[in-house]
C-alpha positions in Angstrom: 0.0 0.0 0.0 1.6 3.5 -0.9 0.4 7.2 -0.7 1.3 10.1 -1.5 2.6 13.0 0.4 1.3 16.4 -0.9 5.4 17.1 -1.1 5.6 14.3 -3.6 7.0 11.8 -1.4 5.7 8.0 -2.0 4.8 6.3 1.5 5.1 2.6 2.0 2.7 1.3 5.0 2.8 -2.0 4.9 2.8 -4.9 8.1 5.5 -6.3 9.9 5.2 -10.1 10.2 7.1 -13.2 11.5 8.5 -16.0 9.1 7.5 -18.6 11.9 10.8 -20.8 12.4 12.3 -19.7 8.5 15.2 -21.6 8.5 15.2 -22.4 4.7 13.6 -20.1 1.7 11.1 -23.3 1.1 9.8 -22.1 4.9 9.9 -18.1 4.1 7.6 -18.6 1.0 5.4 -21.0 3.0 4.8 -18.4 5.5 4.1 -16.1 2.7 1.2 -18.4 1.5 0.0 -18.9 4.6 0.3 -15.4 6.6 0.7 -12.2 4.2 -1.5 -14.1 1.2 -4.6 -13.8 3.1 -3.6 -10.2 4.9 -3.5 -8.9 0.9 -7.1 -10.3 0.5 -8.7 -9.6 3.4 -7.0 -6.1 3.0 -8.8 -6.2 -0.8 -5.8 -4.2 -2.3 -3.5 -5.5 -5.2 -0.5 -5.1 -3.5 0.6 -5.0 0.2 3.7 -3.8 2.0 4.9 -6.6 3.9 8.2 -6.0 6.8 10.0 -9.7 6.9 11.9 -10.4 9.9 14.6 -13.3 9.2 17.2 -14.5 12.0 21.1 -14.5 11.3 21.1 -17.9 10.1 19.0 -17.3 7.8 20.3 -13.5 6.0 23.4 -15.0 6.2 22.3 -18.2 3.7 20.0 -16.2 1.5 23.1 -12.6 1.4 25.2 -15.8 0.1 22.8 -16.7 -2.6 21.2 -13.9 -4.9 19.8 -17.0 -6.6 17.8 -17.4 -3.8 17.0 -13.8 -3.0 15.7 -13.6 -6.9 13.5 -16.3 -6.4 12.0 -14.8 -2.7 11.5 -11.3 -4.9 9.4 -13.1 -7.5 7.5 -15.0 -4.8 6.4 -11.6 -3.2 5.6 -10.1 -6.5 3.5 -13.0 -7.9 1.6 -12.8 -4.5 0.8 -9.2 -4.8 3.4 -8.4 -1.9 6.7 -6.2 -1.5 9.2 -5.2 0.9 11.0 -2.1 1.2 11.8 -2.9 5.1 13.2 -5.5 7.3 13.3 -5.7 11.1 17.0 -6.9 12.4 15.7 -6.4 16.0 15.5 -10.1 16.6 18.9 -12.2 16.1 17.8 -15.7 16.1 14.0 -17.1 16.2 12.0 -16.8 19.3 9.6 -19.3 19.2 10.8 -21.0 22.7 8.0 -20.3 25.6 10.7 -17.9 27.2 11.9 -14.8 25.3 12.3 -12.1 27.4 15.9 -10.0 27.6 16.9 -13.2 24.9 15.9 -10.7 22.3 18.7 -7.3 23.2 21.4 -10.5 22.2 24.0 -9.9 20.9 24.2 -6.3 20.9 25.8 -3.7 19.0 28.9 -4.3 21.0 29.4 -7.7 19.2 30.3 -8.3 15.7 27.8 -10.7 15.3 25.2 -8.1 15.2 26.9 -5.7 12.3 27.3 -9.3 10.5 23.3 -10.0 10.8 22.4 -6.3 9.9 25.0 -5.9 6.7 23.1 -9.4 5.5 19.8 -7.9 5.9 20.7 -4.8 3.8 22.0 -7.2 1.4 19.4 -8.8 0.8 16.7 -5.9 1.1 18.6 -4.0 -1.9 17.8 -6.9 -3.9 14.1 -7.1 -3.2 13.2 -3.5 -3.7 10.8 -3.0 -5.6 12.3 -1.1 -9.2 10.6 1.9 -8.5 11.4 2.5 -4.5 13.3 5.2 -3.5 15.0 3.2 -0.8 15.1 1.3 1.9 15.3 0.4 6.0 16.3 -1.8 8.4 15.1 -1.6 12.3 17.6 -2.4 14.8 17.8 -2.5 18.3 18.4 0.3 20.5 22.2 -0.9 20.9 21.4 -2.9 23.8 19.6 -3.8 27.5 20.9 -1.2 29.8 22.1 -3.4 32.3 25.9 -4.4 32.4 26.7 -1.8 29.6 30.3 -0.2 29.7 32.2 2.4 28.2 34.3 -0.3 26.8 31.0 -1.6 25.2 29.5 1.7 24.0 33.0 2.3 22.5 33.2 -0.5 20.7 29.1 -0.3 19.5 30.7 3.0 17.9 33.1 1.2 16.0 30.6 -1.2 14.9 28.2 1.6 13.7 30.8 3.3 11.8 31.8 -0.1 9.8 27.8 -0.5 9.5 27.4 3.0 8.0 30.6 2.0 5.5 29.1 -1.3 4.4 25.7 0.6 3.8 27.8 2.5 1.5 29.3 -0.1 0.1 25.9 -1.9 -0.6 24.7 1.0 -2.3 27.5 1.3 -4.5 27.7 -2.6 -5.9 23.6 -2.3 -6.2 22.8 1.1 -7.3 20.2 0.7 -3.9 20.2 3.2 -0.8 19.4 0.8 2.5 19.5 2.5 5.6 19.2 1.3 9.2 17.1 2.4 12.0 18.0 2.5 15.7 14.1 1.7 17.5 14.8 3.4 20.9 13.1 1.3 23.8 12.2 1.5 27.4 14.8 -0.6 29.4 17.7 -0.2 26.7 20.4 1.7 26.5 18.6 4.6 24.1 15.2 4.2 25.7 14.3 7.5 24.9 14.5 9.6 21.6 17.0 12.0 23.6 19.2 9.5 24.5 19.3 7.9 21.1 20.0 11.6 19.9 22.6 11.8 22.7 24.5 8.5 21.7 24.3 8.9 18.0 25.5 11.9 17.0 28.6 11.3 15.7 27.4 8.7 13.2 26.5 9.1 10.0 23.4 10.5 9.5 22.9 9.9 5.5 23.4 5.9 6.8 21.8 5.2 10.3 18.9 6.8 11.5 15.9 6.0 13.9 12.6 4.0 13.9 10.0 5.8 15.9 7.8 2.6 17.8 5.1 4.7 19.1 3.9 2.3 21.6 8.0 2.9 23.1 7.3 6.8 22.8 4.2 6.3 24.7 5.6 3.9 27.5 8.9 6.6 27.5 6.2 9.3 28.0 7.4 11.3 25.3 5.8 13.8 23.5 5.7 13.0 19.8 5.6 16.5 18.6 8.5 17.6 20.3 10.4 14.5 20.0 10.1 14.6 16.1 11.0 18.5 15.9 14.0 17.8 18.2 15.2 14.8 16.1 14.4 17.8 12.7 16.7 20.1 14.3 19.4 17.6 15.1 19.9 16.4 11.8 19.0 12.9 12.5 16.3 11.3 10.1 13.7 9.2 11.1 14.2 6.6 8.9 11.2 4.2 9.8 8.1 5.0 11.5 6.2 1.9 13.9 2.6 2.3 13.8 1.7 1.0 17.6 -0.3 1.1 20.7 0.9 0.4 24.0 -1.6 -0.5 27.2 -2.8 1.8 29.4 -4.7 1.6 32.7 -6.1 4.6 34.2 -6.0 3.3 37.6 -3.5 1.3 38.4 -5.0 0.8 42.5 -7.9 -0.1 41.4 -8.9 -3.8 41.8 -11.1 -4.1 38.4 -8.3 -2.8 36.9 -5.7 -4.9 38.4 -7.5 -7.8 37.4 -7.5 -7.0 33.7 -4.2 -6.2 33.9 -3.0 -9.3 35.1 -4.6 -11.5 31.9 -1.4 -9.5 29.8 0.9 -10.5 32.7 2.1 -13.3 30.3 6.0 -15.2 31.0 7.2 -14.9 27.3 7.7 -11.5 27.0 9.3 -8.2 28.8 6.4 -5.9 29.0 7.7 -3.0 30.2 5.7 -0.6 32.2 5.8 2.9 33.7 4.1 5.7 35.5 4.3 9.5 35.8 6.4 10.4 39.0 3.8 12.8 39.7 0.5 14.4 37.7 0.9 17.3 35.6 4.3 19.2 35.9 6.6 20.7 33.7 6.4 22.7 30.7 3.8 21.5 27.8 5.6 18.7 25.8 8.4 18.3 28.1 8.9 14.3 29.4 7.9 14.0 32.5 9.8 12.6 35.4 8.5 8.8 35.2 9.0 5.6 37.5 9.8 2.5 35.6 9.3 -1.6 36.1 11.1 -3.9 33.4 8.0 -6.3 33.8 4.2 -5.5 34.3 4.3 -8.5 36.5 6.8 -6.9 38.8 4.8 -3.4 39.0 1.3 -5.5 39.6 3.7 -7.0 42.9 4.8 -3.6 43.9 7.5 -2.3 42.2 5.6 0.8 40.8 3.1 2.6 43.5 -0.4 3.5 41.1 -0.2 7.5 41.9 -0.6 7.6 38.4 -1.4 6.3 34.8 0.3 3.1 34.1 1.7 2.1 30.6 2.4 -1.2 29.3 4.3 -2.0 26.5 2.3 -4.7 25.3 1.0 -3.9 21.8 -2.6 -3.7 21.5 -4.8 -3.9 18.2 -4.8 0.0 16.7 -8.1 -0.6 15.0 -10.0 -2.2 18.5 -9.5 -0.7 21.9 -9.2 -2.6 24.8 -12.1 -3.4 26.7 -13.0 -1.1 29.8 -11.5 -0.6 32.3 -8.4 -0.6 30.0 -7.6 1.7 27.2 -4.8 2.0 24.8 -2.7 4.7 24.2 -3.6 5.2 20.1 -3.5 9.5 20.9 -0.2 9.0 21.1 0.3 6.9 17.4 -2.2 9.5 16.2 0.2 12.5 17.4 3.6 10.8 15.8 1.3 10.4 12.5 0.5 13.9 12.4 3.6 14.7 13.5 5.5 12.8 11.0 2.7 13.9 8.0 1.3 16.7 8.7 3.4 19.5 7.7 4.6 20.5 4.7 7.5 18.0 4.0 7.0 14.1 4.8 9.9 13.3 7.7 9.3 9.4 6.7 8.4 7.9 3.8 8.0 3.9 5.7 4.9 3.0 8.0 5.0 -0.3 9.3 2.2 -1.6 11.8 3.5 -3.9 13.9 1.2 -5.7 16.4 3.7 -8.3 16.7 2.7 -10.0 19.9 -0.8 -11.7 18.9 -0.1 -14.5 20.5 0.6 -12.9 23.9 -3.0 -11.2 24.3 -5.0 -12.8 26.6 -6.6 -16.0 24.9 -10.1 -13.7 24.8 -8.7 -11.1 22.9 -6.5 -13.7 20.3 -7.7 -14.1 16.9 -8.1 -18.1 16.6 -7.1 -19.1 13.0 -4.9 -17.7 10.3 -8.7 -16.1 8.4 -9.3 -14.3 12.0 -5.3 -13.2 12.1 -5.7 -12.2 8.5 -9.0 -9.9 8.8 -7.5 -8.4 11.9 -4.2 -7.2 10.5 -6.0 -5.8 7.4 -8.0 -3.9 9.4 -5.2 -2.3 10.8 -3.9 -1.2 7.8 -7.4 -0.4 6.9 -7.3 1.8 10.4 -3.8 3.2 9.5 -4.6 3.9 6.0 -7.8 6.5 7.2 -5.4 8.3 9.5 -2.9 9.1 6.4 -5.1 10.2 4.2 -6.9 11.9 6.9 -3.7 13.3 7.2 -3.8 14.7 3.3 -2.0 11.9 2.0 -3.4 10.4 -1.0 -3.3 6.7 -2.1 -1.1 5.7 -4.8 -1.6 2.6 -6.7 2.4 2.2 -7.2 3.1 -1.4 -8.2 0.3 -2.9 -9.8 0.6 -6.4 -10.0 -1.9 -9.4 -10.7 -1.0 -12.1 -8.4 -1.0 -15.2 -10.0 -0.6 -17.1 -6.1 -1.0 -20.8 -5.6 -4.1 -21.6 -3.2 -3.1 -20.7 0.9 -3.6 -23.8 3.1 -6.7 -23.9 5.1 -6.4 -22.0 8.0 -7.1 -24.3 10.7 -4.3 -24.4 12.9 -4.6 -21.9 16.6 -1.8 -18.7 16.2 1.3 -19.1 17.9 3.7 -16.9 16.6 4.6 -13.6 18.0 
């Protein structure tokens, strides 16, 4: 799905979706038959943006083999799909019943990191659609905050400037501009926009950038209006633009409320959550003082006291709220679109939605078969595509392609992937 900004700039939104345990191309292109196929006809559009995610192993076989990389970009474009994105957030697949702080490994200290995010770029200037500008790669916000060093940061600097280098590099053996996105995230080491501004700006800006996850603006209590200008000002592009919700709960010491609340207390996750340090203070878009738990479960036991709103990063549908006496925080996705759109220039040109974790809803609130999945992404998009053009972007067609897809297998089989 593209638009167009009234500055002329083409917009990709597409979805952001798992290739559940990919270890082979056979497996990517059966996911795409069975998860993005029925997205793009539920979605009744010929051709959908769709953001892979593929773990090290994988890049590393398919950056080896543009054989096989020409063969996934004809798959997409027979199915009516295309990909001008990647997320390099997760290293390996995390399909084990424990993920948790699993997913911040290796960091951006390690090589093995710059190794799995070069592949990706590889591989993403190959599937590009002819007539895209460019494209992005997400990337974690250089690591969980915990045991970092000034050894570390210094050597995550190194590995950002070789990154930057081999984006360059890439560019010039493919005639295609990648660039990669730092996602800044409560608990990392650049949980905030201002931090990520703080530890980035020395790199290259034309090469790395950041993703804007507006659930992790919401949960960092940051102002998307003055997070955006102060990223404009700085230099610093925002390269990729996560269209999310985080949970909210009004009243946290309330015991209706506490007992919804503890359904999304699920094991497999972090779901970090946080609360104003006090209501109201401070100048108008300024980010408030804010207490902090790495684990809803952890604040429900007493590590956060209730004085105040609580959010939860635990990404919620954007198109349903939740049901009373929860609530989501979509104002603030619908102030980082507007601030993002709005204006006279377009400060992104890729909108992914990414409700990732379907599986970790409580069972209630999980769609039950790949048809129920399907409808429910689409109408996301759906949700995110009133917004832009609310916005006074106007669809473009782009791509127009026929798919010519063999049938989807019947979708019978309970959702299990995050």
């Amino acid at each position: 799905m593209r638009f167009r900004h009234r500055d002329g700039t083409a917009v990709h939104l597409g979805h952001l979706t798992d290739v559940r345990e990919a270890g082979s191309l056979d497996e990517i292109v059966g996911g795409l038959a069975a998860h993005a196929e029925p997205v793009r006809r539920a979605a009744s559009v010929p051709v959908v943006g769709l953001g892979l995610r593929l773990p090290a192993d994988t890049a590393a076989a398919l950056a080896a083999d543009p054989g096989a990389v020409a063969r996934l970009r004809r798959e997409l474009t027979a199915r009516g799909l295309e990909t001008v994105t990647l997320d390099g957030s997760r290293h390996r697949t995390f399909h084990a019943p424990v993920v948790r702080r699993a997913v911040y490994y290796p960091d951006w200290s390690e090589p093995a990191r710059l190794a799995h995010t070069l592949d990706l770029a590889r591989i993403l200037a190959r599937l590009l659609p002819d007539d895209a500008e460019r494209g992005s790669v997400s990337t974690l916000p250089l690591a969980w905050r915990t045991a970092w060093s000034r050894t570390r940061m210094a050597a995550a600097m190194r590995q950002l400037d070789a990154l930057a280098a081999g984006l360059r590099r890439i560019a010039a053996e493919t005639g295609r501009t990648v660039r990669v996105a730092v996602e800044p995230e409560p608990g990392c080491v650049a949980a905030t926009t201002g931090q990520a501004l703080e530890l980035l700006k020395d790199v290259d800006h034309d090469w790395i950038g950041l993703c804007l996850d507006a659930c992790h603006l919401a949960v960092a209590h940051e102002d998307p209006g003055s997070a955006v200008a102060r990223l404009r000002r700085s230099g610093l592009p925002v390269v990729k633009v996560q269209a999310s919700n985080a949970l909210q709960a009004e009243d946290p010491t309330d015991p209706r409320v506490r007992e919804a609340l503890a359904g999304f207390a699920e094991p497999r996750f972090l779901h970090q959550t946080t609360e104003a340090a006090s209501p109201g203070g401070g100048a108008p878009g300024d980010r408030p003082p804010s207490l902090g738990s790495d684990d809803l479960a952890t604040a429900l036991a007493g590590a956060l006291p209730g004085r105040t709103p609580w959010r939860i990063h635990h990404h919620v549908p954007l198109h349903d709220e939740p049901a009373p006496p929860l609530s989501s925080t979509r104002t603030v996705l619908t102030d980082t679109l507007r601030a993002l759109f709005a204006g006279d220039r377009a400060l992104t040109d890729h909108v992914e939605v990414e409700t990732a974790t379907w599986s970790a809803l409580p069972a209630h609130h999980r769609p039950t078969c790949e048809d129920s999945l399907a409808g429910a992404v689409a109408a996301e998009l759906a949700w995110t595509a009133g917004e832009l053009t609310g916005l006074g972007l106007t669809p473009d067609g782009g791509r127009r392609t026929t798919p010519a897809a063999p049938p989807s297998p019947t979708p019978t089989e309970r959702i299990s992937h995050p």
